[in-house]
mmCIF file of the N, C-alpha and C atoms, coordinates in Angstrom:
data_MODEL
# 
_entry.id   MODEL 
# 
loop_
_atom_site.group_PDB 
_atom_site.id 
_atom_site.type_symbol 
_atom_site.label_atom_id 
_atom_site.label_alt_id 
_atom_site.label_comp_id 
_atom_site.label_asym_id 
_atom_site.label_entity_id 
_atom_site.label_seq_id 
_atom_site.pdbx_PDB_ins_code 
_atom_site.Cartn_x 
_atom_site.Cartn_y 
_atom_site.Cartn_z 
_atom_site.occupancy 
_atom_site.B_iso_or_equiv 
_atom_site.pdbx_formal_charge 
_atom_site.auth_seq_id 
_atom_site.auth_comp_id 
_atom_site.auth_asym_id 
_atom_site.auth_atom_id 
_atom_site.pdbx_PDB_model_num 
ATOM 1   N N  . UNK A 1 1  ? -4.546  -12.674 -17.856 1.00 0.00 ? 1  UNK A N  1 
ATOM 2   C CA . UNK A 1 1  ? -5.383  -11.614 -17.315 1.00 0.00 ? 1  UNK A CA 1 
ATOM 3   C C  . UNK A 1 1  ? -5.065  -10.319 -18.073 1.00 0.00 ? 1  UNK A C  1 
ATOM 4   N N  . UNK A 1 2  ? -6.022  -9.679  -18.962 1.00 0.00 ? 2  UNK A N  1 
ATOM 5   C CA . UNK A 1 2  ? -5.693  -8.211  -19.399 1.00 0.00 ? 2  UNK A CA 1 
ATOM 6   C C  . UNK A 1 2  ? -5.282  -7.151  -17.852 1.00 0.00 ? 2  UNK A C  1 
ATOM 7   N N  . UNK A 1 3  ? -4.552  -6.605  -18.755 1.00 0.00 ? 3  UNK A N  1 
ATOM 8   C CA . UNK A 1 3  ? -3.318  -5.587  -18.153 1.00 0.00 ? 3  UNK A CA 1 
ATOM 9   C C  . UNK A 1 3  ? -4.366  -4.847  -17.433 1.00 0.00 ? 3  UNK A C  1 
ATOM 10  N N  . UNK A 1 4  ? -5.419  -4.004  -17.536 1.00 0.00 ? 4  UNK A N  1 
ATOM 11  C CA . UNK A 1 4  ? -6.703  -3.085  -17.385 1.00 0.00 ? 4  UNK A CA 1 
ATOM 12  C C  . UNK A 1 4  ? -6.639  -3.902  -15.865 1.00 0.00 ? 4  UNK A C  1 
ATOM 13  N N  . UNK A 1 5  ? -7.132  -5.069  -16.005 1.00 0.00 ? 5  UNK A N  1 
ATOM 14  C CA . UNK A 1 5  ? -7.659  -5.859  -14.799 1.00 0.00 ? 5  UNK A CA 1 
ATOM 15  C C  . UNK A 1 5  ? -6.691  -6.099  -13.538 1.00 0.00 ? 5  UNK A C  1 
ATOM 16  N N  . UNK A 1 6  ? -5.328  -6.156  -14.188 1.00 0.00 ? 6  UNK A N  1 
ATOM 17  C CA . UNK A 1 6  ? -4.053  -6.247  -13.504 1.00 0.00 ? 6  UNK A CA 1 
ATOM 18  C C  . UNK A 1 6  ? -4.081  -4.789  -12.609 1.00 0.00 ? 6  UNK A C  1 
ATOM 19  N N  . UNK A 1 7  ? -4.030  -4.005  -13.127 1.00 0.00 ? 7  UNK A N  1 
ATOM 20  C CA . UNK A 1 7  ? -4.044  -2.527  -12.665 1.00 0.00 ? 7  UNK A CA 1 
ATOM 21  C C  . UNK A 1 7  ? -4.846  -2.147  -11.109 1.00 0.00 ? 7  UNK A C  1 
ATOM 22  N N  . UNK A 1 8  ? -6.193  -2.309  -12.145 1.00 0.00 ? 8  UNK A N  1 
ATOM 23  C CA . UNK A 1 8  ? -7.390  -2.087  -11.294 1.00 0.00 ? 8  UNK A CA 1 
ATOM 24  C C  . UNK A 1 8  ? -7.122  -3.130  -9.809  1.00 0.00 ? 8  UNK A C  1 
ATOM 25  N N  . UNK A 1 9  ? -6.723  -4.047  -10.373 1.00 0.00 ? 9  UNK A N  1 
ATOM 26  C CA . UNK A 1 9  ? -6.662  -5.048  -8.612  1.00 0.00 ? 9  UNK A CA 1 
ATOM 27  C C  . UNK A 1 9  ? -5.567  -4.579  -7.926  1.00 0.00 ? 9  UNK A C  1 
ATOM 28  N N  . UNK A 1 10 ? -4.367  -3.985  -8.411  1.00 0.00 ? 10 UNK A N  1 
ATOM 29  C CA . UNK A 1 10 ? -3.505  -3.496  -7.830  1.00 0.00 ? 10 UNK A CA 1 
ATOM 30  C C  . UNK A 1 10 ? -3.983  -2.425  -7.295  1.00 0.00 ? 10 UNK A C  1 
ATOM 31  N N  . UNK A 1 11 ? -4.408  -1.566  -7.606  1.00 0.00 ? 11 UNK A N  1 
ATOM 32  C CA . UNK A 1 11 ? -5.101  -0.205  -7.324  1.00 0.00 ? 11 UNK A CA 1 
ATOM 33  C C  . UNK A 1 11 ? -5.634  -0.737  -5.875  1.00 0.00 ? 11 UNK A C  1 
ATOM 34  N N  . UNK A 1 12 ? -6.988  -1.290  -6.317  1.00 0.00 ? 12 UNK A N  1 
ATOM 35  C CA . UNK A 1 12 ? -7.535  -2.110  -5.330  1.00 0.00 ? 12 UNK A CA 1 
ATOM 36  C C  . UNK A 1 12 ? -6.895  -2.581  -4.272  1.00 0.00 ? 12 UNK A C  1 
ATOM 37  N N  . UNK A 1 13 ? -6.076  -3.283  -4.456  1.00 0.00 ? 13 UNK A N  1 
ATOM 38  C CA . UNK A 1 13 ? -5.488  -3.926  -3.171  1.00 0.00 ? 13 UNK A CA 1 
ATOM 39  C C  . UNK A 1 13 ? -4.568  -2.853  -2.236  1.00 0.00 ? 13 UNK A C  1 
ATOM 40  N N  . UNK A 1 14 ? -3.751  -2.200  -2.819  1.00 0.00 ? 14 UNK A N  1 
ATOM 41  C CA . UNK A 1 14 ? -3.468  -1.156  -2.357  1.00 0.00 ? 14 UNK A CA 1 
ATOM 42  C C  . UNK A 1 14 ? -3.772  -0.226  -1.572  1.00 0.00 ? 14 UNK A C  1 
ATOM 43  N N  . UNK A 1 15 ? -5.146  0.076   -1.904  1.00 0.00 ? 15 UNK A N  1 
ATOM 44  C CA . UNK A 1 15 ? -5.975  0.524   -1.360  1.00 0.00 ? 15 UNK A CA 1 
ATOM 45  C C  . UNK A 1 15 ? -6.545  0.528   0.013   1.00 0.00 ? 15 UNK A C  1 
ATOM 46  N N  . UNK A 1 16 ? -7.020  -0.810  0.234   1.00 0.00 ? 16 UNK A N  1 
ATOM 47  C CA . UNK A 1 16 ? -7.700  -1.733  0.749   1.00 0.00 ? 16 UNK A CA 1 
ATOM 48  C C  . UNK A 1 16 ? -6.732  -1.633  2.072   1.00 0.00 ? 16 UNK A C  1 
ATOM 49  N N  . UNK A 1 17 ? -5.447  -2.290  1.848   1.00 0.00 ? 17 UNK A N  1 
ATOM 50  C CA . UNK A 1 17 ? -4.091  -2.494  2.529   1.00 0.00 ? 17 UNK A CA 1 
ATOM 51  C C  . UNK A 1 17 ? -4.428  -0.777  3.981   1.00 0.00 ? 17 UNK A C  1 
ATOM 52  N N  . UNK A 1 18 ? -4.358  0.220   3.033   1.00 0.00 ? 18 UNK A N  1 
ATOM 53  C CA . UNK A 1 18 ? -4.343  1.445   3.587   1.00 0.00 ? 18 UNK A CA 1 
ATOM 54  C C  . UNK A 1 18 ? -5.541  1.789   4.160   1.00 0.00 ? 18 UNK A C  1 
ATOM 55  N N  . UNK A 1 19 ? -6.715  1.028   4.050   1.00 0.00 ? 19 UNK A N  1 
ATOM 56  C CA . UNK A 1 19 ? -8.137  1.392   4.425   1.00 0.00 ? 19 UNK A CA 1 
ATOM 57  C C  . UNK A 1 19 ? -8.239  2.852   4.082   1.00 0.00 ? 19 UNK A C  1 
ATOM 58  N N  . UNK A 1 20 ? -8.493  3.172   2.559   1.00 0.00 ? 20 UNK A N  1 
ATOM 59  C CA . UNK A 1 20 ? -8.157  4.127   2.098   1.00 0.00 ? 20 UNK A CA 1 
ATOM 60  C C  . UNK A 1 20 ? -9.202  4.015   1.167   1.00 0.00 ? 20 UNK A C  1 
ATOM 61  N N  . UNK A 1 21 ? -10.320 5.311   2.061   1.00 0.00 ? 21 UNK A N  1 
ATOM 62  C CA . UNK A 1 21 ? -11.894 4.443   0.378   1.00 0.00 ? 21 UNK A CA 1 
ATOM 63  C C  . UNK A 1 21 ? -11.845 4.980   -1.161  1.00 0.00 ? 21 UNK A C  1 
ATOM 64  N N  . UNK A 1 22 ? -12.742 4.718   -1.778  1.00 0.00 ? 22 UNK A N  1 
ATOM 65  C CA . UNK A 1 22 ? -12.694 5.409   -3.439  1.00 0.00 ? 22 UNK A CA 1 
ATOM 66  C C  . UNK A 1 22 ? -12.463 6.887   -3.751  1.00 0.00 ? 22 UNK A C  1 
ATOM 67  N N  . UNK A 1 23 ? -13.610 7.213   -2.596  1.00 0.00 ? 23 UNK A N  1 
ATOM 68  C CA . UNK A 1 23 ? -13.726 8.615   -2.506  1.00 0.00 ? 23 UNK A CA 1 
ATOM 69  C C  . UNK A 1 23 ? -12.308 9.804   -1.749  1.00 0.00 ? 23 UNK A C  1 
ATOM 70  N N  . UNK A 1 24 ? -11.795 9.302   -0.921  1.00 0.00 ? 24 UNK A N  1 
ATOM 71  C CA . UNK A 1 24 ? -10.476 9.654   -0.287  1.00 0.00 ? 24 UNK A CA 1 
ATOM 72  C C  . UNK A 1 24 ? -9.417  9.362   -1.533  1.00 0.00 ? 24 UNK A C  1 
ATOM 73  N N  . UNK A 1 25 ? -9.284  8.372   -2.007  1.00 0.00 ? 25 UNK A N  1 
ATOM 74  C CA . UNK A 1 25 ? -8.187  7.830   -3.192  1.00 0.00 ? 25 UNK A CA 1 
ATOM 75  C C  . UNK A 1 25 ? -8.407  9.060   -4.454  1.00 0.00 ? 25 UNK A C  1 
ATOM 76  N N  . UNK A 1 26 ? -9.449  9.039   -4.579  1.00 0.00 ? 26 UNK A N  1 
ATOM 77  C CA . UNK A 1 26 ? -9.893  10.141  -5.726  1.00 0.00 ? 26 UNK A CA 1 
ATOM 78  C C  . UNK A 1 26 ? -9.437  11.761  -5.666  1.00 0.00 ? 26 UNK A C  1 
ATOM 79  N N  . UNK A 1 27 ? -9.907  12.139  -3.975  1.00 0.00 ? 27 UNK A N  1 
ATOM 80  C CA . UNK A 1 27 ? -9.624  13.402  -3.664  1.00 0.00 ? 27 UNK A CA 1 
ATOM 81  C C  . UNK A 1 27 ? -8.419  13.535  -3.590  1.00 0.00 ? 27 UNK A C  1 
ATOM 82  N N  . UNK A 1 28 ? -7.312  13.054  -2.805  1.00 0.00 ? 28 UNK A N  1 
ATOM 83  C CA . UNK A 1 28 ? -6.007  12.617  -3.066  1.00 0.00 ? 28 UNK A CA 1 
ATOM 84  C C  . UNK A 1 28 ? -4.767  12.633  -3.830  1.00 0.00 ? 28 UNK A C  1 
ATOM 85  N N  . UNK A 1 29 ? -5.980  11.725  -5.232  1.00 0.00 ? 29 UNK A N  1 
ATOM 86  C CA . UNK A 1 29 ? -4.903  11.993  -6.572  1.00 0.00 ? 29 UNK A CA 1 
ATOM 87  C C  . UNK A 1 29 ? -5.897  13.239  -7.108  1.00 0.00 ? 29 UNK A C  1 
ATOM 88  N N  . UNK A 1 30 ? -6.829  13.545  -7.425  1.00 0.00 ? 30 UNK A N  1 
ATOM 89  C CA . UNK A 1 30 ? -7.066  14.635  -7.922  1.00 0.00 ? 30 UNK A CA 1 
ATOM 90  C C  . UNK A 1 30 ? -7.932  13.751  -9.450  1.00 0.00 ? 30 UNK A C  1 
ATOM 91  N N  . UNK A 1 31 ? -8.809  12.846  -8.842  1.00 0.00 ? 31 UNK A N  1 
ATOM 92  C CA . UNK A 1 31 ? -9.567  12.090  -10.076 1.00 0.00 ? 31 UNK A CA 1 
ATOM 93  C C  . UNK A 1 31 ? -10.567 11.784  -9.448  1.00 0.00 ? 31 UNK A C  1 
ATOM 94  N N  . UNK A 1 32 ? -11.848 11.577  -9.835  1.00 0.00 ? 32 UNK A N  1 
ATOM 95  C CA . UNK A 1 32 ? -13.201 11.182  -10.027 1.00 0.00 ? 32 UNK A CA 1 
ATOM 96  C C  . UNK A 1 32 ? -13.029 10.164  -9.326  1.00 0.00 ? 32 UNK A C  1 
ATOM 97  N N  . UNK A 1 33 ? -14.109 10.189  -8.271  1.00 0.00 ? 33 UNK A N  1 
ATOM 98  C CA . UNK A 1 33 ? -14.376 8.658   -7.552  1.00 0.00 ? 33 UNK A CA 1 
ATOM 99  C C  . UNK A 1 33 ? -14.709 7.505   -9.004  1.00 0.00 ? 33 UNK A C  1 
ATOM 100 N N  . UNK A 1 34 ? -15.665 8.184   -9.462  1.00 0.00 ? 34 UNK A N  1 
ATOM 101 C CA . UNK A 1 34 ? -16.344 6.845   -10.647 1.00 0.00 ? 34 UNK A CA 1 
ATOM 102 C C  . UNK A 1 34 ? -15.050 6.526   -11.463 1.00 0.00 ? 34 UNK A C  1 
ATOM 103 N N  . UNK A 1 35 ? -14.013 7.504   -11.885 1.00 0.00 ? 35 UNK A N  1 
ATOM 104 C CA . UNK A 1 35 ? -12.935 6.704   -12.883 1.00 0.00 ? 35 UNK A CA 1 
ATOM 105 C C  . UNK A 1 35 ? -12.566 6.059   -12.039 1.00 0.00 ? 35 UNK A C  1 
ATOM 106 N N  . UNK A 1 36 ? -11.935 5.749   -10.293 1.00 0.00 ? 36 UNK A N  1 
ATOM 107 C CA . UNK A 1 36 ? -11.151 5.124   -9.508  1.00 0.00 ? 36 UNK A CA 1 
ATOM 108 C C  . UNK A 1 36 ? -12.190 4.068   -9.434  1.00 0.00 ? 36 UNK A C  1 
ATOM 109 N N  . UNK A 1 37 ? -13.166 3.986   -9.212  1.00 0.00 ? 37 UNK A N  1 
ATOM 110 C CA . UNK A 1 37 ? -14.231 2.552   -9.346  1.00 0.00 ? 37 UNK A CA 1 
ATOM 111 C C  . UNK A 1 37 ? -14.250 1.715   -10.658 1.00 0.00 ? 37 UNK A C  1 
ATOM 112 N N  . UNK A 1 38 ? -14.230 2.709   -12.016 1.00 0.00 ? 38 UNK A N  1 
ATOM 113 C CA . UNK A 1 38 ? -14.251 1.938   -13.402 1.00 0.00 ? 38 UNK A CA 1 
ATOM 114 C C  . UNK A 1 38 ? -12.551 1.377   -13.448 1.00 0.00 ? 38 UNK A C  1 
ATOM 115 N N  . UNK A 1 39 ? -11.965 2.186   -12.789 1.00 0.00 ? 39 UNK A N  1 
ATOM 116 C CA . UNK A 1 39 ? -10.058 1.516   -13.273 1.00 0.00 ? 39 UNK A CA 1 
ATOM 117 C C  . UNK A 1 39 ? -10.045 0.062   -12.130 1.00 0.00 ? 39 UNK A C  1 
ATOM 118 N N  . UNK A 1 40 ? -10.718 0.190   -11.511 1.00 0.00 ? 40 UNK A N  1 
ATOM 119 C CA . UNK A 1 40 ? -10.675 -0.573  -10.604 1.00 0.00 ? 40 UNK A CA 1 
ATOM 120 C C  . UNK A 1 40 ? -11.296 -1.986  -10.761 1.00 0.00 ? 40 UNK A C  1 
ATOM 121 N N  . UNK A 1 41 ? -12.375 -1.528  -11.269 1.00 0.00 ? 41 UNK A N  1 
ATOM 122 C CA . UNK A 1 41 ? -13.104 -3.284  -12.164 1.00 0.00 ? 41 UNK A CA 1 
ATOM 123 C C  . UNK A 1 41 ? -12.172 -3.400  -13.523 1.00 0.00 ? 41 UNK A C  1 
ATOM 124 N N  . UNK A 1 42 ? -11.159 -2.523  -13.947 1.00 0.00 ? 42 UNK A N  1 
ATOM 125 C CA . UNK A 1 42 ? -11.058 -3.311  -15.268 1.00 0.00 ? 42 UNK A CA 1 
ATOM 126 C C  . UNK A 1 42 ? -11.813 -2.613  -16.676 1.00 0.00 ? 42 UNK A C  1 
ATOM 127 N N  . UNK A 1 43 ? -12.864 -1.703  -16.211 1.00 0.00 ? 43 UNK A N  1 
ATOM 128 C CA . UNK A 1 43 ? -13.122 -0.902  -17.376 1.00 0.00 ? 43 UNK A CA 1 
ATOM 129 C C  . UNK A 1 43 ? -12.416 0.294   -17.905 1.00 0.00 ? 43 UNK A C  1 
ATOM 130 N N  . UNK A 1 44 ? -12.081 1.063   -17.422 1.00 0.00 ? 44 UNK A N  1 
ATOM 131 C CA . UNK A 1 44 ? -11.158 2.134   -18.280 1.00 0.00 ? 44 UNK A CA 1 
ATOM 132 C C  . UNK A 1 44 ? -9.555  1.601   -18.525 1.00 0.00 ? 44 UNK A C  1 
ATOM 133 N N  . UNK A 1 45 ? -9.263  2.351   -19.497 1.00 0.00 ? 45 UNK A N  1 
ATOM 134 C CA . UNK A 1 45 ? -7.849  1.721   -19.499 1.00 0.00 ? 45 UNK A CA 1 
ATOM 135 C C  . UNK A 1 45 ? -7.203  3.723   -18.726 1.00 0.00 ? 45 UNK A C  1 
ATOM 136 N N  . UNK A 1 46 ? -6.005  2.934   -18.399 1.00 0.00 ? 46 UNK A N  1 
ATOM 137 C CA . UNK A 1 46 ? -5.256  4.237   -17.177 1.00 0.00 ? 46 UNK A CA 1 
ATOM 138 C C  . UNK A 1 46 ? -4.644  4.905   -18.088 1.00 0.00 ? 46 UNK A C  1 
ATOM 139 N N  . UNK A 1 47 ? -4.082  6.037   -17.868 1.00 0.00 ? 47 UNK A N  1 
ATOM 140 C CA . UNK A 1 47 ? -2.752  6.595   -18.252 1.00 0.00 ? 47 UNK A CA 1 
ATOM 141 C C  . UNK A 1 47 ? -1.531  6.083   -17.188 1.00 0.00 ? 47 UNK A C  1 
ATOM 142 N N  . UNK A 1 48 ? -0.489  6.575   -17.649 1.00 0.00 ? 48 UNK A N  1 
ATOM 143 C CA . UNK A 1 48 ? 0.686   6.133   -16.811 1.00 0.00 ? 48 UNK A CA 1 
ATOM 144 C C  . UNK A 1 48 ? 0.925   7.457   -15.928 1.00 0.00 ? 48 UNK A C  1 
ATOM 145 N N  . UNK A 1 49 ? 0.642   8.544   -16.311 1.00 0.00 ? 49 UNK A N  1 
ATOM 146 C CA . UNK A 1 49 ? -0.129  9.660   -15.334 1.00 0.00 ? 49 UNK A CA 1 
ATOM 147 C C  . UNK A 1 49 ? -0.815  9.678   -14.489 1.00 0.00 ? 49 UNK A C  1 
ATOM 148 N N  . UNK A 1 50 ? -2.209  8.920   -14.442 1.00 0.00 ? 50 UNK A N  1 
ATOM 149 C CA . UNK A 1 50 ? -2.551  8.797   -13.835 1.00 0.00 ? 50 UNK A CA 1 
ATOM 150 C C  . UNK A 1 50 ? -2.625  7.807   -12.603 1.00 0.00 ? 50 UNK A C  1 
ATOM 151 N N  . UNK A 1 51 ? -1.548  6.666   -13.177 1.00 0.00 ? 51 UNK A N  1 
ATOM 152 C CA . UNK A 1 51 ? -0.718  5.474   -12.216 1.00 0.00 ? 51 UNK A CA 1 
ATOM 153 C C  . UNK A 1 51 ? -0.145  6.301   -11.377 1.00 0.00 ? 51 UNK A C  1 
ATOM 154 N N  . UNK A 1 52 ? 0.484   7.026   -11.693 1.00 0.00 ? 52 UNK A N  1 
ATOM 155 C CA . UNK A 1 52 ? 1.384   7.766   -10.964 1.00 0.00 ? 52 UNK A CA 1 
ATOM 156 C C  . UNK A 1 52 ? 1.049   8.707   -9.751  1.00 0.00 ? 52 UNK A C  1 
ATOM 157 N N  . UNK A 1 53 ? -0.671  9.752   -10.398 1.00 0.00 ? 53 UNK A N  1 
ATOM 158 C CA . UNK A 1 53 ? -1.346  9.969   -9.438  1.00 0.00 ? 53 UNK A CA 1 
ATOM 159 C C  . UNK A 1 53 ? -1.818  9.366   -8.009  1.00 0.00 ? 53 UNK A C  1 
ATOM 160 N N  . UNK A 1 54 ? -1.884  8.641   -8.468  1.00 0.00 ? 54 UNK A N  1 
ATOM 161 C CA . UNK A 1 54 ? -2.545  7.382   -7.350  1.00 0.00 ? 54 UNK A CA 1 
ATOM 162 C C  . UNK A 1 54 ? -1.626  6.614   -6.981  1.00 0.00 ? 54 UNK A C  1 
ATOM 163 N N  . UNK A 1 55 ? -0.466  6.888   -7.316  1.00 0.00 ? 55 UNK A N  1 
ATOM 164 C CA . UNK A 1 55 ? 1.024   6.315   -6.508  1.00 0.00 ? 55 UNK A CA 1 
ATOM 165 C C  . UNK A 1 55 ? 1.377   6.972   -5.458  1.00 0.00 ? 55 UNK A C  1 
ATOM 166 N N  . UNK A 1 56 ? 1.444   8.330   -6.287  1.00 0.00 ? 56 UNK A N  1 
ATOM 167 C CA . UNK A 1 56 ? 1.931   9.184   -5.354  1.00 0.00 ? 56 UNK A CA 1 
ATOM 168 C C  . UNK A 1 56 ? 0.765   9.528   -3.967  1.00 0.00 ? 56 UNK A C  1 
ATOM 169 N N  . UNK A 1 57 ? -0.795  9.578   -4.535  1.00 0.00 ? 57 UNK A N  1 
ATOM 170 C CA . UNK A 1 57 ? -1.588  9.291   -3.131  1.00 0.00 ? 57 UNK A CA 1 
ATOM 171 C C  . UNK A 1 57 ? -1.733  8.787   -2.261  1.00 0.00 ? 57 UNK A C  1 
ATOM 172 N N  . UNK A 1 58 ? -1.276  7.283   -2.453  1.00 0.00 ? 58 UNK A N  1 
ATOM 173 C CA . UNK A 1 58 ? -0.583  6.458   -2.181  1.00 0.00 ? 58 UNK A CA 1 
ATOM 174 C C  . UNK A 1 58 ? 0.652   6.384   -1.256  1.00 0.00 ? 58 UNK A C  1 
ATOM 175 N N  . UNK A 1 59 ? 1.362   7.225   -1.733  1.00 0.00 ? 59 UNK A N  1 
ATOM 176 C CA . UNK A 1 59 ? 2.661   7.009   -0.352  1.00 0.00 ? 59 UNK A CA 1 
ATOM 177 C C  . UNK A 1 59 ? 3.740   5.635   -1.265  1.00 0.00 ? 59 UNK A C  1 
ATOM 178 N N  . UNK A 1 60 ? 3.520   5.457   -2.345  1.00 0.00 ? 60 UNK A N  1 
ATOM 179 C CA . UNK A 1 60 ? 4.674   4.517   -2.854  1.00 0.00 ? 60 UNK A CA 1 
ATOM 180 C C  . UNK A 1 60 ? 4.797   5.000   -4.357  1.00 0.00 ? 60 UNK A C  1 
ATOM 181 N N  . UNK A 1 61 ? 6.051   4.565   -4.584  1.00 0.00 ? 61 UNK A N  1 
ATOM 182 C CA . UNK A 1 61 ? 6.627   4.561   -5.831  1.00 0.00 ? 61 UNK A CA 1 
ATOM 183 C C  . UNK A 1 61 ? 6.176   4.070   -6.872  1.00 0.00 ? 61 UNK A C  1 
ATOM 184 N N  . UNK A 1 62 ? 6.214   4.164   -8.348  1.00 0.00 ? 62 UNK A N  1 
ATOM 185 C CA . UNK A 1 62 ? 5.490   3.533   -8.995  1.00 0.00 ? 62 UNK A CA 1 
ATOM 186 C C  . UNK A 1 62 ? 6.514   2.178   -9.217  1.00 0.00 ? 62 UNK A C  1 
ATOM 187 N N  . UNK A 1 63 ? 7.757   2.078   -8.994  1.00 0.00 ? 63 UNK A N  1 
ATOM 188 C CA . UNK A 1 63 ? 8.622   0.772   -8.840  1.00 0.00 ? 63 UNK A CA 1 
ATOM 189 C C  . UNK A 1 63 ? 7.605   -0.409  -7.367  1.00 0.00 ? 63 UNK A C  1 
ATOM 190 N N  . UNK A 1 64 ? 7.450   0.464   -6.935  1.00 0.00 ? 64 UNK A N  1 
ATOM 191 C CA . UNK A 1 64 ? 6.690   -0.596  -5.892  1.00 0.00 ? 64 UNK A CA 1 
ATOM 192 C C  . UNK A 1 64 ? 5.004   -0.774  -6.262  1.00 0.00 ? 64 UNK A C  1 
ATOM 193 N N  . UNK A 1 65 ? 4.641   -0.162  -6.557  1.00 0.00 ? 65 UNK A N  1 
ATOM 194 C CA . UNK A 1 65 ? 3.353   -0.155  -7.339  1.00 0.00 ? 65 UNK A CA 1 
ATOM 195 C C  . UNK A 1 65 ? 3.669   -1.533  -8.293  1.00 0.00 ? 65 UNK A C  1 
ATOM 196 N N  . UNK A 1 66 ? 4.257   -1.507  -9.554  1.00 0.00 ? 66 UNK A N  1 
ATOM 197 C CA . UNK A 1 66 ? 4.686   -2.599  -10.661 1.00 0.00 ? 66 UNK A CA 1 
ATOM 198 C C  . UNK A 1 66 ? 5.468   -3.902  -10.014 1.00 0.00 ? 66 UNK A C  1 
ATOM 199 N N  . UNK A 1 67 ? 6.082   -3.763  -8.549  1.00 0.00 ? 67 UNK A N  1 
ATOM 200 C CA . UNK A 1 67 ? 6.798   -5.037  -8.336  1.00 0.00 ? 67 UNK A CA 1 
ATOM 201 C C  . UNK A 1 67 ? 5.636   -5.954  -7.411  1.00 0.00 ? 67 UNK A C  1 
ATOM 202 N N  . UNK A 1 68 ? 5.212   -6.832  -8.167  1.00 0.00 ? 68 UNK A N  1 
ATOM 203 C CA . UNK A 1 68 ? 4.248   -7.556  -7.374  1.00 0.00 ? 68 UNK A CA 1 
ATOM 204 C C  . UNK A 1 68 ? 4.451   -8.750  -8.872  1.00 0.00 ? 68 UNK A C  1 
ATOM 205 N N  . UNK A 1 69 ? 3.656   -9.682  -8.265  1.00 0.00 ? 69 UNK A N  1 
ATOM 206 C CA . UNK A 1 69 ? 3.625   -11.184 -9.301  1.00 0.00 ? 69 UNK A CA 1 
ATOM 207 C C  . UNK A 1 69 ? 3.117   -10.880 -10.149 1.00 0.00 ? 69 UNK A C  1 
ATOM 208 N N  . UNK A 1 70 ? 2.115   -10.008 -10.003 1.00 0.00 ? 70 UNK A N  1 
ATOM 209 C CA . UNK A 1 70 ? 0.991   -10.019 -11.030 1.00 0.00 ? 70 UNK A CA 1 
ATOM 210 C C  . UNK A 1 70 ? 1.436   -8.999  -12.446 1.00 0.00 ? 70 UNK A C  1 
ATOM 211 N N  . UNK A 1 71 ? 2.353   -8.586  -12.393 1.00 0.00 ? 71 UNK A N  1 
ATOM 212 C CA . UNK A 1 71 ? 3.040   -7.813  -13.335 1.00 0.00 ? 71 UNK A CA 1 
ATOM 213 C C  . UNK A 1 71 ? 3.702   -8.925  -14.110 1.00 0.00 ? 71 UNK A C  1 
ATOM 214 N N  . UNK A 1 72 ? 4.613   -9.869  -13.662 1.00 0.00 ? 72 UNK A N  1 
ATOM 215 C CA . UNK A 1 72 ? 5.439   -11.066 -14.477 1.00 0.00 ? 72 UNK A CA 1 
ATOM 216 C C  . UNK A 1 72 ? 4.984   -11.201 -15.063 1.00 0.00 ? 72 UNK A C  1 
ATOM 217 N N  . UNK A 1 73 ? 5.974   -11.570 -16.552 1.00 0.00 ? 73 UNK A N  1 
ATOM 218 C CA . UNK A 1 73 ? 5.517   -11.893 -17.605 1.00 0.00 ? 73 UNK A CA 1 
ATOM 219 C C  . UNK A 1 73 ? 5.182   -13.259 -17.672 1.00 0.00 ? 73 UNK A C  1 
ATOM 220 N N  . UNK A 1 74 ? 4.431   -14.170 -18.189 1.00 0.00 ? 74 UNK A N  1 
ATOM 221 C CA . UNK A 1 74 ? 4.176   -15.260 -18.136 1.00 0.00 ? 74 UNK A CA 1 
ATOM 222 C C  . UNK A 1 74 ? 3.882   -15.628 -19.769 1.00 0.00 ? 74 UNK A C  1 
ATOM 223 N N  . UNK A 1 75 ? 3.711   -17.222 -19.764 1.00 0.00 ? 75 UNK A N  1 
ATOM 224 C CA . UNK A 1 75 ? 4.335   -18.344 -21.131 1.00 0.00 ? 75 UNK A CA 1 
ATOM 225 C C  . UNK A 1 75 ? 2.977   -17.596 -22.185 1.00 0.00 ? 75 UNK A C  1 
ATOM 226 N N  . UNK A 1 76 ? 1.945   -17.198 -21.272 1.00 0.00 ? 76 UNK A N  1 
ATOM 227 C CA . UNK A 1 76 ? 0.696   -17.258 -22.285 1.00 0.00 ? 76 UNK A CA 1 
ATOM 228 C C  . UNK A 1 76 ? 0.637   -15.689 -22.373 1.00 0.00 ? 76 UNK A C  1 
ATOM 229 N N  . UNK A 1 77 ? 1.904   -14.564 -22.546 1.00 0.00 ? 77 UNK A N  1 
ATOM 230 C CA . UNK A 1 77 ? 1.361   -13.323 -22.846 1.00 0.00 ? 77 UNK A CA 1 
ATOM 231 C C  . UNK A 1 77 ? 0.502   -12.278 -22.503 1.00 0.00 ? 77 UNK A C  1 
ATOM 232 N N  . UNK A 1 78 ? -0.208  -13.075 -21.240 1.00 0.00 ? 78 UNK A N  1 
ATOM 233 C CA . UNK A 1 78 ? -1.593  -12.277 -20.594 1.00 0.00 ? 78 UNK A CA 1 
ATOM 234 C C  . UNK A 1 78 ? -0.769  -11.396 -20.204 1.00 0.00 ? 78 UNK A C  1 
# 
């Protein structure tokens, strides 16, 4: 799975978890509903700035943000 896509579902799920919509997530970190919708399918690629934004909107760390499965490295490099 590209990294972009990894992100965006994390974002996503995160999200979701908090019943926390695009538009609230956006105002929050201080970013565009439409970039939090495009990072979110997988089309923009992030800054690590802006991970962080939306960590910190969030209420978690970016260590807890990155510790999930979907970060592991795996045999095929995705």
């Amino acid at each position: 799975m590209d990294i972009k896509v990894k992100i965006g579902t994390r974002i996503k799920e995160l999200r979701e978890i908090q019943k926390i919509s695009q538009k609230d997530l956006a105002y929050s970190s201080d970013l565009d509903r439409s970039y939090i919708a495009s990072v979110e399918n997988g089309r923009r690629n992030i800054s690590i700035v802006n991970i962080e934004k939306i960590s910190i909107a969030l209420g978690i760390t970016l260590k807890t943000f990155f510790d999930n499965a979907r970060f592991n490295n795996d045999s095929t490099g995705s």
